[in-house]
N, C-alpha and C positions, 0 to 999 in steps of 0.2 A: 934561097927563101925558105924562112919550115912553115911548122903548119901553123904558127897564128898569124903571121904577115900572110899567109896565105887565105886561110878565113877572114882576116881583115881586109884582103883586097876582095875577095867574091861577094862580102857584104855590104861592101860601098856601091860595085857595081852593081850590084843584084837592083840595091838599094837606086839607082838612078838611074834606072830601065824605066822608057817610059810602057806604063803599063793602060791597058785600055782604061776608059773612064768609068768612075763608078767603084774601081778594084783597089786594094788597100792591101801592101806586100807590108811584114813584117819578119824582121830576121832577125835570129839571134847572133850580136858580134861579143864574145865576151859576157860581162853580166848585164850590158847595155841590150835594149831591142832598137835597132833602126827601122824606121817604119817608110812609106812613101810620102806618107799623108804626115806635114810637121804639125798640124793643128789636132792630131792624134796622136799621141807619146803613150808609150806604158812603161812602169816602175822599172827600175834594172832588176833582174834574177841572177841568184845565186845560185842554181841549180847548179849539178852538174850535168845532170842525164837530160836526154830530149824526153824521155819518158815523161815525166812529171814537168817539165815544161809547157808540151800540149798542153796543161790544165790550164795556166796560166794565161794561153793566148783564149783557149776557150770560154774561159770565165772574161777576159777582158771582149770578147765580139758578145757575150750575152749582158752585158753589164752597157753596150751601147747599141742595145737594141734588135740584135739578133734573135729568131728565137729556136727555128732549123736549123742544127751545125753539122755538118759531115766533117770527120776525123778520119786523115788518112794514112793509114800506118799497118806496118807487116811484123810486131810486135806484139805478141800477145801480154805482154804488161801493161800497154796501153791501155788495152781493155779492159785488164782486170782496175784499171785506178781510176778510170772510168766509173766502172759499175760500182765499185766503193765507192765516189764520191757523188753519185746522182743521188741522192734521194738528197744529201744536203743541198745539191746543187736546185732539186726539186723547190726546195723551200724556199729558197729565195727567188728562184727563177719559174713559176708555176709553168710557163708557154715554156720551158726548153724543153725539145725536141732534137734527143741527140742521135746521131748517126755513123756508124765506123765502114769505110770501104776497108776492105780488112784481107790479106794476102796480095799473090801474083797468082797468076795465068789458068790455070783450073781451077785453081783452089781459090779466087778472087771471090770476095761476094762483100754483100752489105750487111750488118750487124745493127738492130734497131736495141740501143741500150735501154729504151724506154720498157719496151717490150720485155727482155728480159730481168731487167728488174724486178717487174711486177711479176713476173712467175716465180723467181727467188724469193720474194717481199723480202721487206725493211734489213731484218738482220740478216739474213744469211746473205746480203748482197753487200753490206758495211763489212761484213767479216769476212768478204772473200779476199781483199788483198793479201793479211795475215795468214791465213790458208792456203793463198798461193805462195808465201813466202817460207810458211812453215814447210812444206809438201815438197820446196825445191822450186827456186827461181835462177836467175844468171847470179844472183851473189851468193846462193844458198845455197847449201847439198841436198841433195833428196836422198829417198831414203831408199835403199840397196832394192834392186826388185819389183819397189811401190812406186809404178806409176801415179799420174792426177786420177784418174778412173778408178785405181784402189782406194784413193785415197780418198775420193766424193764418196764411195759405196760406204766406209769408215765415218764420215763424218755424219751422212743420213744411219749407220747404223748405233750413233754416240752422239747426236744432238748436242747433248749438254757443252758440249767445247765449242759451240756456238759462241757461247759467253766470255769464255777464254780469247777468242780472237777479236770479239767486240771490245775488250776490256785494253788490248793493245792497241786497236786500231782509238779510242776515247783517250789513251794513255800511253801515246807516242814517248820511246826515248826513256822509259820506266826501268831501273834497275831489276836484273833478274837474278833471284835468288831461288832455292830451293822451297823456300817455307812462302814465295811469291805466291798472293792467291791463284791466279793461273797457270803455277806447274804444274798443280797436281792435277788438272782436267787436262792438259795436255801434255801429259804422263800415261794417264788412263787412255786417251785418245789413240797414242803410238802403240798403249798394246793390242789395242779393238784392230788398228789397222796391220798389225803379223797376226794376230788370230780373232777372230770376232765371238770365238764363244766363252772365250778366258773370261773368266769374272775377277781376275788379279786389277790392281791397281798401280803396281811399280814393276818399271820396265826392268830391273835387276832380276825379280822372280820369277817374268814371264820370260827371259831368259835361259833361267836354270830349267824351268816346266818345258819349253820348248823344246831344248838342246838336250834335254834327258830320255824325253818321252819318244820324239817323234827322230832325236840322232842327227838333228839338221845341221846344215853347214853355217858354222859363223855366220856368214855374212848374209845367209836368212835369217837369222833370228835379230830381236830390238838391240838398240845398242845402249850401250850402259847407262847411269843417270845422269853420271859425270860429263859424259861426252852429248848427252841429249840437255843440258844445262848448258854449256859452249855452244850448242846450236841455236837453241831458243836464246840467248844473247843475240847470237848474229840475225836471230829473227826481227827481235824487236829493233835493232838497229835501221836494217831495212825496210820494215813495216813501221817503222817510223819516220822513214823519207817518207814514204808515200802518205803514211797518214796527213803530213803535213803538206802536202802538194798544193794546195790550194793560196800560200803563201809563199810571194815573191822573195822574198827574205828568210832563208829556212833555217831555224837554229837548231843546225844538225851538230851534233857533239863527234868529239873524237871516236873513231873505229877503236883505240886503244882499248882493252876492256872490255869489249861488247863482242868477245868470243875471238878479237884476235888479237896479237900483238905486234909490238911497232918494232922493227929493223930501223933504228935509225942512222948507221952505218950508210947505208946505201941509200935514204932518202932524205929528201929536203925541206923545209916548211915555209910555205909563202909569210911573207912578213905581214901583208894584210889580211885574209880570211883563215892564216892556221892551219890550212890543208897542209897533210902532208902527201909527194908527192916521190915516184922508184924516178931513180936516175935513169932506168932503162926504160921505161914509159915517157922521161923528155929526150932521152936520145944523148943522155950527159955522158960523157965519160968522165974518170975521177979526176983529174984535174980541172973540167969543168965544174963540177960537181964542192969542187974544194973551196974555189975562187967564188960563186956563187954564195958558198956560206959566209966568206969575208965580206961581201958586199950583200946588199939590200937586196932583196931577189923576190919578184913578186910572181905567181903563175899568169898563165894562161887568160884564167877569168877577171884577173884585178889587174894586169897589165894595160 
């Protein structure tokens, strides 16, 4: 058995457990949700990640009638797409009241999103996904040294790249170039966060100032514009899943370009959603791998 026959059977059964009265099981099989209750259905999702899926079951329990929601997850992405996405969620939904039980075993606790929102306010709570993506998430590099705590101290000490991160999170999936209006605030940004009294604005000079002056090692000092232009690609990439979270249907564009590139030797592309996917990730070997390309070959989520 692998593991979609496998998630395909835990989903049926999950699915036809009889569950106490009153309770409504949803699970994700694929881009289908099986739910318990048939007179309740929700849309199929493309996601891939459960990250940004939570949004989706969340919005569908607020949308019939919920207005208290505990979220529970040991993911701090969760939270950050979360706290991005409340205040829109605010808008439509004025009674939601959201909640995250959030860790294990000491470290467990409950996380009231409401609450911290309003101590964030508006924007710097919309910009934090981008921030945490910029700053270094699971698809992202952070920056040699800079932890999140350098990096919040950076960001209250440069403000202005507020707008920088609001302007991706309004403007999911946006080409990045150099002359993009938000490089050059999150240019300025990376070098407040290697020195905060540099008054430079290109991470090339704050560079050459750093490594001259103070003798530092490589891989203390900002990293070039060219290689900080390849990351903020891969920024907006992923800060463009999540900006889109809120949609079942996500028209995420190819990784191609957006700071990485494609091996297509060793992967393969679903005939219906385009993904492309490593041989070593379905467990192909090449001959598997070969024959899949002669024939129709669908992934995981459109099978």
């Amino acid at each position: 058995m692998n593991k979609q026959e496998l998630f395909t059977l835990l989903s049926r059964k999950i699915a036809s457990t009889a569950w106490p009265e009153g309770k409504l099981v949803f699970i994700t099989s694929g881009i289908r949700v099986v739910g318990t209750d048939t007179s309740h259905s929700m849309l199929p999702c493309n996601h891939e990640e459960a990250d940004t899926r939570i949004l989706i079951h969340l919005l569908d329990a607020l949308e019939h009638g919920s207005s208290t929601c505990l979220v529970r997850t040991v993911d701090m992405d969760v939270v950050v797409i979360l706290i991005g996405k409340f205040h829109a969620l605010l808008t439509k939904y004025p009674a939601a009241d959201i909640w995250v039980a959030f860790g294990t075993g000491k470290n467990y606790t409950y996380l009231h999103i409401n609450t911290i929102c309003h101590a964030l306010g508006k924007d710097k709570s919309t910009a934090l996904p981008a921030f945490h993506c910029y700053t270094g998430c699971d698809t992202t590099s952070a920056f040699c040294g800079k932890g999140k705590k350098s990096a919040w101290v950076a960001w209250n000490s440069y403000p202005e790249v507020t707008q920088a991160f609001n302007y991706m999170a309004a403007n999911p999936h946006t080409p990045v170039t150099i002359d993009a209006q938000h490089f050059k605030p999150l240019e300025r940004y990376t070098v407040v966060l290697y020195d905060k009294t540099s008054d430079l604005e290109f991470v090339n000079e704050a560079r050459r100032e750093l490594f001259c002056q103070n003798n530092k090692m490589m891989e203390h000092i900002p990293l070039t514009q060219d290689s900080l232009l390849q990351h903020l690609r891969r920024v907006a990439y992923q800060s463009g899943i999540w900006a889109t979270a809120e949609l079942a249907q996500q028209p995420t564009p190819s990784p191609e370009g957006c700071g990485w590139t494609l091996d297509g030797d060793s992967q393969i592309q679903c005939d219906k959603c385009e993904r492309w996917f490593h041989e070593q990730c379905l467990g192909m070997d090449t001959e598997d791998l070969e024959q899949a390309r002669e024939d129709s070959w669908n992934c995981c989520l459109c099978a």
